[in-house]
C-alpha positions as CSV (number, residue, x, y, z in Angstrom):
1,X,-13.0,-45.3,38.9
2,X,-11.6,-44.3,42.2
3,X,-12.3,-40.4,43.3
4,X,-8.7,-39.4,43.5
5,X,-8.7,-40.8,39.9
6,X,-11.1,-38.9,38.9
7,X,-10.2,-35.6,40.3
8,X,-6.5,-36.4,38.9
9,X,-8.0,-37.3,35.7
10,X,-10.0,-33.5,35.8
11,X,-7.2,-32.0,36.6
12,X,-5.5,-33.1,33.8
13,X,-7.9,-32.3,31.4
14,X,-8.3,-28.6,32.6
15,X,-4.3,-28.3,32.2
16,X,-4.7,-29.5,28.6
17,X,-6.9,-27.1,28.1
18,X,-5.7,-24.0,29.3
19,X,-2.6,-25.0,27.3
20,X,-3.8,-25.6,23.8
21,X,-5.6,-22.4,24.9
22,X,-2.2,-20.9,25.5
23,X,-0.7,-22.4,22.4
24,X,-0.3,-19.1,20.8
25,X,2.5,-17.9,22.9
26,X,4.6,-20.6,21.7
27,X,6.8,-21.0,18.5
28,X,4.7,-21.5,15.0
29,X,4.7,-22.7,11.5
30,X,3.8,-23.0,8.2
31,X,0.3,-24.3,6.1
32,X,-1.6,-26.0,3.0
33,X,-2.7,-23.8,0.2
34,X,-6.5,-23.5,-0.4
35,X,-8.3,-23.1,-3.8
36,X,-9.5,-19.4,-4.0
37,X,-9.1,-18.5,-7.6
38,X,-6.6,-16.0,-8.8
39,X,-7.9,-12.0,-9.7
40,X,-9.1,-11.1,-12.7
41,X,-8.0,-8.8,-15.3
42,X,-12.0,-6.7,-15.3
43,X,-12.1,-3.7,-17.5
44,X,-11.6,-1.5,-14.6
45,X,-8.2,-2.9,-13.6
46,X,-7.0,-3.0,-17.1
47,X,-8.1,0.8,-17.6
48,X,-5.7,1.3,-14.1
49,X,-2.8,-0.5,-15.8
50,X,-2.8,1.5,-18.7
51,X,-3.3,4.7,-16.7
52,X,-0.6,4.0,-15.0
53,X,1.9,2.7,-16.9
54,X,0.8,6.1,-19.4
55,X,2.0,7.5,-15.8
56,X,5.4,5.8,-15.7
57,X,5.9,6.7,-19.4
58,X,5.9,10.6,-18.8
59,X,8.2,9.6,-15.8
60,X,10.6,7.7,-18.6
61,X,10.2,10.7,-21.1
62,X,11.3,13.5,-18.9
63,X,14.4,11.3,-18.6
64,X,13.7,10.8,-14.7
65,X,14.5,7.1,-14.2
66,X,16.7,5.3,-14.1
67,X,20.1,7.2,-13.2
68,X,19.3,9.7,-10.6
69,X,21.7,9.2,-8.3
70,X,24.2,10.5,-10.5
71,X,23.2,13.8,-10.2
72,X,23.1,14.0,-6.4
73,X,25.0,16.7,-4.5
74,X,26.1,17.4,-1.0
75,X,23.6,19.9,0.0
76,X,23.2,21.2,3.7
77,X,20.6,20.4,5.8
78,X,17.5,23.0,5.7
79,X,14.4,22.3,7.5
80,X,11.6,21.6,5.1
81,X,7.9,22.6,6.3
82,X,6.8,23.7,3.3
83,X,2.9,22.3,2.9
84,X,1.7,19.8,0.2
85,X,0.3,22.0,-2.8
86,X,-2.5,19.9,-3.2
87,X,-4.0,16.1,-2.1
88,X,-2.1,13.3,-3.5
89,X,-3.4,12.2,-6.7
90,X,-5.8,9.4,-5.2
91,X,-9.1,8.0,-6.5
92,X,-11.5,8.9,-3.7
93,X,-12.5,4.8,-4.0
94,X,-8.9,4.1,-3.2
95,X,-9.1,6.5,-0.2
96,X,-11.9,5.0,1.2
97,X,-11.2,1.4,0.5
98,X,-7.7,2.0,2.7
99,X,-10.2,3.4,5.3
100,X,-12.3,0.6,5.3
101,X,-9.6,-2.3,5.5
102,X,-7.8,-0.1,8.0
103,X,-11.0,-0.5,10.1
104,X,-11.2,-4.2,9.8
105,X,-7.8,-5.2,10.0
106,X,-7.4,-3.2,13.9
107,X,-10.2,-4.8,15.3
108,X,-8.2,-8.2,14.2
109,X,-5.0,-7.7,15.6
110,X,-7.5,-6.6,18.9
111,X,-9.1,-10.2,19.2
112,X,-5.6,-11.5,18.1
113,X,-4.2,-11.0,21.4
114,X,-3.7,-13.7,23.6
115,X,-4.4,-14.2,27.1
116,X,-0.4,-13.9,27.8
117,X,-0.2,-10.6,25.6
118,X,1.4,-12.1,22.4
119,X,-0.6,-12.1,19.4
120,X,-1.6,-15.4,17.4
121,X,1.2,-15.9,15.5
122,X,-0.6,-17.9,12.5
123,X,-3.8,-18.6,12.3
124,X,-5.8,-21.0,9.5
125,X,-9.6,-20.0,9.8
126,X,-10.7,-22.9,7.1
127,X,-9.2,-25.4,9.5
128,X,-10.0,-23.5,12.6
129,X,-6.1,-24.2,13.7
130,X,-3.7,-22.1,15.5
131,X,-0.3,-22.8,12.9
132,X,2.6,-23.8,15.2
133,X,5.6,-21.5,14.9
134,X,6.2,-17.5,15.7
135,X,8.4,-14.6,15.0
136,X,9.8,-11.9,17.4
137,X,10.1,-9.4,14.7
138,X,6.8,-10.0,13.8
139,X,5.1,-10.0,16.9
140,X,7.1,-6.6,18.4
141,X,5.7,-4.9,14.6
142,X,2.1,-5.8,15.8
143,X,3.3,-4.5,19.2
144,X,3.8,-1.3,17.2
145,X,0.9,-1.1,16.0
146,X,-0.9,-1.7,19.0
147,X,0.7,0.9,20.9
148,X,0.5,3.5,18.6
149,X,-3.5,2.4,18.9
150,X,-3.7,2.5,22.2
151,X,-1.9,6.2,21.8
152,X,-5.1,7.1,20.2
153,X,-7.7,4.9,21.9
154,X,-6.9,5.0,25.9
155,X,-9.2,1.8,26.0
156,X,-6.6,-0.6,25.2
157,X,-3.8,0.9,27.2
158,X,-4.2,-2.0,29.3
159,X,-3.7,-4.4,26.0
160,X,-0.5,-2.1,25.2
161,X,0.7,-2.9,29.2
162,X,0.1,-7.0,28.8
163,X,2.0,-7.4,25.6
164,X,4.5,-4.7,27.2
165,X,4.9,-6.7,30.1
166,X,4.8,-9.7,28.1
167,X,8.1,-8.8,26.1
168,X,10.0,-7.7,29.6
169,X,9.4,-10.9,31.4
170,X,10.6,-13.0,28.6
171,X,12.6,-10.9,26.2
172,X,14.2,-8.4,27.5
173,X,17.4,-8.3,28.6
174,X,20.2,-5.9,29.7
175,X,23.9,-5.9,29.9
176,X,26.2,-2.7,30.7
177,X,23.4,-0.5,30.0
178,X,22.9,-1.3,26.7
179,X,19.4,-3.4,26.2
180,X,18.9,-5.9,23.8
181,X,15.9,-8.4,22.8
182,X,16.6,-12.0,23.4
183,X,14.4,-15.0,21.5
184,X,15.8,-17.9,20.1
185,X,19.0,-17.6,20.8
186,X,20.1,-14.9,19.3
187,X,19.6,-11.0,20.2
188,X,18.8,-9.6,16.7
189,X,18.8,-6.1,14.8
190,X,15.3,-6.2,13.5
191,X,13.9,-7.4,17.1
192,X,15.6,-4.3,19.0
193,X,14.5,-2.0,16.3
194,X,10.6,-3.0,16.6
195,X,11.2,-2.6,20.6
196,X,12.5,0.7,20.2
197,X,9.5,1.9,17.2
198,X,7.2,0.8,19.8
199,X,8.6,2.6,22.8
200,X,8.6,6.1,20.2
201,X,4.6,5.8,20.1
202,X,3.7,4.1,23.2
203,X,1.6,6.1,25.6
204,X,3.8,4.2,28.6
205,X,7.2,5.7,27.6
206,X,7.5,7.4,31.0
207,X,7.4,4.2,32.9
208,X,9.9,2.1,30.6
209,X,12.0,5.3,29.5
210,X,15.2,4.5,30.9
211,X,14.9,0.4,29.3
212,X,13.8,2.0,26.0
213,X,16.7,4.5,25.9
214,X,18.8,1.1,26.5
215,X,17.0,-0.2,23.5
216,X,17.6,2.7,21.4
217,X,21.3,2.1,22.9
218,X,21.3,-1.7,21.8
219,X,20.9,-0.3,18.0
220,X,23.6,1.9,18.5
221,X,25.5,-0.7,19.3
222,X,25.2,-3.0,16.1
223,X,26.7,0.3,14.1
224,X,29.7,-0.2,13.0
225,X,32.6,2.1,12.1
226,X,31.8,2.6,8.0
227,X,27.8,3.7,9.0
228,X,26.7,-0.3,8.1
229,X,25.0,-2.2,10.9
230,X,25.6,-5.7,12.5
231,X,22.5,-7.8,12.5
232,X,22.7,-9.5,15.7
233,X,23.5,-7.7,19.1
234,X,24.9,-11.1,20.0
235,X,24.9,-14.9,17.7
236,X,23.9,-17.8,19.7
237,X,23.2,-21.0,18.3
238,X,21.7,-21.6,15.0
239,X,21.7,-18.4,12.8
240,X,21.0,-19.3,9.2
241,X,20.4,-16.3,7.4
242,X,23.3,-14.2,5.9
243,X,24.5,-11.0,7.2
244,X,23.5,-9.2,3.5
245,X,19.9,-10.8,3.8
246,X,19.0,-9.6,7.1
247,X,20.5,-6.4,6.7
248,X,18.2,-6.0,3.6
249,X,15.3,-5.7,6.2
250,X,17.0,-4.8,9.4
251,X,19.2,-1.9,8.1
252,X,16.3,0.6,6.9
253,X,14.2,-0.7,10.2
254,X,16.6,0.2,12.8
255,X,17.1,3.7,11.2
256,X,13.7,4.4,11.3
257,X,13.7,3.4,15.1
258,X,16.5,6.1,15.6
259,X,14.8,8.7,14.1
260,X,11.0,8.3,15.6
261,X,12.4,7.9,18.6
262,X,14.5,11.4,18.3
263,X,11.0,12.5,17.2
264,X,9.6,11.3,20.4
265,X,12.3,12.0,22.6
266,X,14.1,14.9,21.2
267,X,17.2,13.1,21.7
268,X,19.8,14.7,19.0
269,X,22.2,11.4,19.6
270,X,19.5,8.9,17.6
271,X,19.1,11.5,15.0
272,X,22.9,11.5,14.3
273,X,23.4,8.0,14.4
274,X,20.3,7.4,12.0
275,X,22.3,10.0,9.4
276,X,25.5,8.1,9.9
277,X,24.2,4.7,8.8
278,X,21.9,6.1,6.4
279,X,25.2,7.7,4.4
280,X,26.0,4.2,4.2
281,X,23.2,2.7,2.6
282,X,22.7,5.3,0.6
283,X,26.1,4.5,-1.0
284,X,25.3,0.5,-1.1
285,X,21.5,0.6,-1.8
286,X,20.7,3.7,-4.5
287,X,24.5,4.2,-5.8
288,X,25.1,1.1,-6.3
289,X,21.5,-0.2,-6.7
290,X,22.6,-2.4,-10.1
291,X,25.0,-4.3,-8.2
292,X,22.7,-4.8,-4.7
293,X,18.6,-4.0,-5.9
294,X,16.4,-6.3,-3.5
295,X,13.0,-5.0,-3.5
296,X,12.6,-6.0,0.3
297,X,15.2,-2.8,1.4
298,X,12.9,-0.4,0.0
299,X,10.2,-0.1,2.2
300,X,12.1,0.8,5.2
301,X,14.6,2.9,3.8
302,X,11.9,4.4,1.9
303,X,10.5,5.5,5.2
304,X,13.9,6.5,6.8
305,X,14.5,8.7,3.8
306,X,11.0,10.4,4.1
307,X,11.2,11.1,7.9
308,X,14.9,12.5,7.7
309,X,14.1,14.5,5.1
310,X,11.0,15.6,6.8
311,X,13.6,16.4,9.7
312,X,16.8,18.0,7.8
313,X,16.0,19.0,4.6
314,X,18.5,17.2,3.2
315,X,17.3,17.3,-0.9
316,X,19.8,13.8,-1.0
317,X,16.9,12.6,1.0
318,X,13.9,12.3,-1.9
319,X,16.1,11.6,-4.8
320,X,17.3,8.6,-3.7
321,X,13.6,7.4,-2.6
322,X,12.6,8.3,-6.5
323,X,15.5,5.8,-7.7
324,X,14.3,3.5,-5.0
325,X,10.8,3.3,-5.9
326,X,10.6,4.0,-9.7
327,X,12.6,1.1,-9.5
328,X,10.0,-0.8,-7.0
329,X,7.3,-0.1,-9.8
330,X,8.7,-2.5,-12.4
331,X,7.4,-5.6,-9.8
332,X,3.9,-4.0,-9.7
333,X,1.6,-7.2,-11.6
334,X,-0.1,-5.2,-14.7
335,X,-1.3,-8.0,-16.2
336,X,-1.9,-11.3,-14.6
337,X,-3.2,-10.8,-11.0
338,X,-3.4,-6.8,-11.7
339,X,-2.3,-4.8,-8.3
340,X,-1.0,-7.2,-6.7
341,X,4.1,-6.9,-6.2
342,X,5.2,-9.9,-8.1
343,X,6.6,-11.0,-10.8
344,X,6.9,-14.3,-12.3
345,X,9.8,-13.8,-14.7
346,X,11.7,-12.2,-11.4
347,X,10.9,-15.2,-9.2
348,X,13.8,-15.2,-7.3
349,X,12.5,-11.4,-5.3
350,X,10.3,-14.0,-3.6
351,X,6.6,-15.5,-3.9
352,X,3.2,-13.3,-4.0
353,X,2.6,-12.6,-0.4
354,X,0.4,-10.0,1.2
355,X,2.6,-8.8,3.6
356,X,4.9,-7.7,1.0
357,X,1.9,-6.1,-0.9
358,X,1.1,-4.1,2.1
359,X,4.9,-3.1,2.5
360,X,5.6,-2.0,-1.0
361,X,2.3,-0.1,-0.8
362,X,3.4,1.5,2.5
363,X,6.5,2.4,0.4
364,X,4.8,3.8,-2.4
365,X,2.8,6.1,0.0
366,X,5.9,7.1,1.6
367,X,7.1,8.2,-1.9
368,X,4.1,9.9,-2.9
369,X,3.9,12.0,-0.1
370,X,7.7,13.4,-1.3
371,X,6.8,13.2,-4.6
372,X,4.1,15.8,-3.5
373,X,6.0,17.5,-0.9
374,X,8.9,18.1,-4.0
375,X,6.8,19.3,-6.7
376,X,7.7,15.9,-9.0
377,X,4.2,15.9,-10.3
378,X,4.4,13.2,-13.2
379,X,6.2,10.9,-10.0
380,X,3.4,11.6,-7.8
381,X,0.5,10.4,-10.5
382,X,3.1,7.3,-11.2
383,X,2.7,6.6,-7.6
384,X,-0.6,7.0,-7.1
385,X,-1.6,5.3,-10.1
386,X,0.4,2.3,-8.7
387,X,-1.5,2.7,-5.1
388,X,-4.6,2.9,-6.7
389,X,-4.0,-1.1,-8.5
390,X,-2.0,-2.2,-5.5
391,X,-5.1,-0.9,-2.8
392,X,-8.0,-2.5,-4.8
393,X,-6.2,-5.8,-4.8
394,X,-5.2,-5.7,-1.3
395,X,-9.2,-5.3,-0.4
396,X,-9.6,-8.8,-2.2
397,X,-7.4,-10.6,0.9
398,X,-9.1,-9.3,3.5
399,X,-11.7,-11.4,5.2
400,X,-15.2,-9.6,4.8
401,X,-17.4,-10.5,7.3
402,X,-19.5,-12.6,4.7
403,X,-16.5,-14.7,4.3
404,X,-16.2,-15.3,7.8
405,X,-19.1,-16.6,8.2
406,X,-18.5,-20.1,6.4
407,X,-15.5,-20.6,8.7
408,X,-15.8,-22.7,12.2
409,X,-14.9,-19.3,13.8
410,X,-15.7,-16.2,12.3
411,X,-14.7,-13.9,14.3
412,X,-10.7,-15.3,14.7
413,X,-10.7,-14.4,10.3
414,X,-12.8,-11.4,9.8
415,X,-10.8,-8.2,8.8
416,X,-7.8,-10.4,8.8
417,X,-5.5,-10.5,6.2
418,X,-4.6,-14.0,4.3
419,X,-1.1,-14.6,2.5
420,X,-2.6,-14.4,-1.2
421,X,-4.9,-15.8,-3.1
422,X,-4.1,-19.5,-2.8
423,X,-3.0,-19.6,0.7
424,X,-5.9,-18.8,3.6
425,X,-3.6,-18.9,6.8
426,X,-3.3,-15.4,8.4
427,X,-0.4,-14.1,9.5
428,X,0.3,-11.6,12.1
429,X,2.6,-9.4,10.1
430,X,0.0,-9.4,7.0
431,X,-2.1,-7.5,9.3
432,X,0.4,-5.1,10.8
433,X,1.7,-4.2,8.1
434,X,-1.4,-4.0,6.4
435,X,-2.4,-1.4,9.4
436,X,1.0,0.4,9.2
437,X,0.5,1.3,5.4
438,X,-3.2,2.0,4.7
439,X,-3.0,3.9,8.1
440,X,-0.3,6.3,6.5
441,X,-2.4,6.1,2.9
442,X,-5.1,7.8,4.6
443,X,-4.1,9.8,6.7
444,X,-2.1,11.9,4.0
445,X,-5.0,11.8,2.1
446,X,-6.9,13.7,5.3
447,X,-3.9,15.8,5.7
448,X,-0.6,16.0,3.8
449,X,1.5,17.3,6.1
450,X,0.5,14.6,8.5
């Protein structure tokens, strides 16, 4: 073998190499299932089933559920600062599990991060692969996350600014002043709403404000004239998923983008806009909830309702997050795989999957905390009864670090989160989200008015 060949040859193999080491970056997909056996129904879950569905029953007697809405009134805005009269009704177990997975599940998404600044997409620790595919939506929520930990832990500002700069060179784009997020194609809702939740807890606002205030614009933009949104800033080629679908996710996200960034910013014109829209969906989500329920709108619009209430007053605000989530309750497993949102005689809400676990719990928390803010006391022990299954189940899909150990590379699976019980791949927004809600679980346990 000549010696050009060979240093050709090298060449080559060192360009392999930083390329599958690069894979990550690129687009992602899906997995085989593994064998890990379904949760048990133990004594102690079955004695949280019956506490709480003892819960939801004083819920049903006070004649609560399921026809709020009805009674709503146009009430004017009044701030609300009033303190919580007590903790929310948590087991202390439940509190510090949440703490503990929280703990995990950051240092994860930390040694997620590739060397170009995305996160690893998918990843299957009992095959030790990196699963082709990725998500913009999902990566910009672990962006989120990431920035409001480096917020909080000045060590990984320089992780926040890779993945920042990341997202500019490759996704960001601008026209007329209004900024949009362009991947695949297509400039989407949900993508411009992550962009813009990031930007309201990023400790580098000041250097990107005028690009994030053209986010912020870009989400403007996709309002249309009745308060509903547009999912897509623009179509290109290939969109396969209906306007009524995405909006089931995007709608509630891009509201709670406008309103954390007025938090951040002060801005009164994202505060108004967020109201606007949220008129809408309050119409075609709790109104008229029989005709349009979809457990996957909850969450978000369970947050925006919590934050603008927390920001006007409006007593609209909590009553429709109490239709939203005592209906949210009836997918809460009881009596198979105890804690964990699915049902099987509703399959068509979707399969088990711990991201939506750690959604509806985030939702649930968000509840709870206006449960308690509101005085609806029997609501609030409903809730927390529900958090306290849905939390000791979510523990069981973490990877502990004696898990990790039988995998090729422990330390790409411990504190990560898989998709259930049958399925070991982990998945970036399993982990996010997982952050997002336990985060928010513990903190109001520390301090309610958090």
């Amino acid at each position: 073998m000549s010696f050009p060949f060979k240093v050709c040859f090298a060449l080559a193999v060192v360009v392999a190499v930083v390329l599958l080491a690069l894979s990550a970056c690129d687009d992602m997909e899906r997995r085989p299932p593994t064998t890990k056996p379904a949760n048990e129904a133990t004594p102690a879950r079955v004695e949280n089933a019956e506490a709480l569905l003892s819960a939801v029953r004083e819920v049903e007697r006070e004649g609560l559920v399921p026809g709020v809405y009805a009674r709503l009134n146009d009430v004017s805005a009044v701030h609300c600062d009033a303190d919580l009269p007590e903790p929310p009704p948590l087991k202390p177990a439940t509190i510090e599990t949440a703490r503990q997975i929280v703990a995990g599940a950051e240092g994860w998404l930390i040694a997620s991060q590739q060397p170009c600044g995305l996160f690893a997409y998918e990843y299957d620790p009992l095959r030790d692969r990196i699963v082709p595919g990725n998500n913009a939506v999902r990566q910009l929520l672990a962006s989120v996350t990431l920035a409001d930990l480096a917020a909080r832990r000045p060590d990984l500002t320089s992780a926040h600014r890779r993945n920042l700069d990341y997202m500019f060179m490759h996704w960001y784009r601008e026209r007329d002043g209004v900024g949009y997020i362009h991947y695949a194609d297509h400039a989407e809702l949900g993508s411009l709403a992550m962009a813009v939740r990031m930007f309201a807890v990023s400790p580098l606002l000041k250097e990107r404000r005028a690009e994030a205030d053209a986010l912020a614009k870009g989400i403007v933009a996709c309002l249309k004239d009745d308060g509903s949104f547009r999912p897509l800033y623009f179509e290109g080629y290939g969109w396969r998923i209906s306007d009524r679908r995405a909006l089931q996710f995007f709608s509630g996200e891009a509201i709670v983008a406008l309103v954390d960034y007025h938090l951040r910013t002060g801005d009164p014109r994202w505060l108004a806009a967020a109201r606007r829209a949220q008129e809408h969906y309050l119409q075609e989500y709790v109104a008229e909830i029989e005709q349009n329920y979809y457990p996957a709108y909850v969450p978000w619009h369970t947050q925006s309702l919590n934050k603008l209430y927390q920001a006007t007053g409006d007593q609209r605000y909590p009553k429709a997050v109490f239709v939203m989530n005592d209906r949210l309750l009836e997918l809460l497993d009881t009596t198979d795989c105890v804690g964990r949102f699915y049902r099987p005689d509703s399959p068509f809400y979707g399969g088990p999957h711990s991201s939506g676990d750690a959604v509806f719990i985030e939702s649930l928390t968000y509840a709870l905390e206006i449960a308690a803010l509101t005085g609806e006391t029997a609501r609030a022990r409903a809730y927390g009864a529900a958090l306290d299954l849905a939390v000791a189940h979510f523990a069981t899909l973490q990877y502990s670090l004696e898990e990790a150990l039988d995998f090729p590379r422990p330390w790409l699976a411990v504190g990560g989160v898989r998709s259930s019980d049958t399925r070991p791949e982990i998945r970036i927004d399993n982990t996010s989200h997982c952050i997002d809600a336990l985060g928010k679980l513990v903190r109001i346990a520390k301090n309610p008015r958090h």
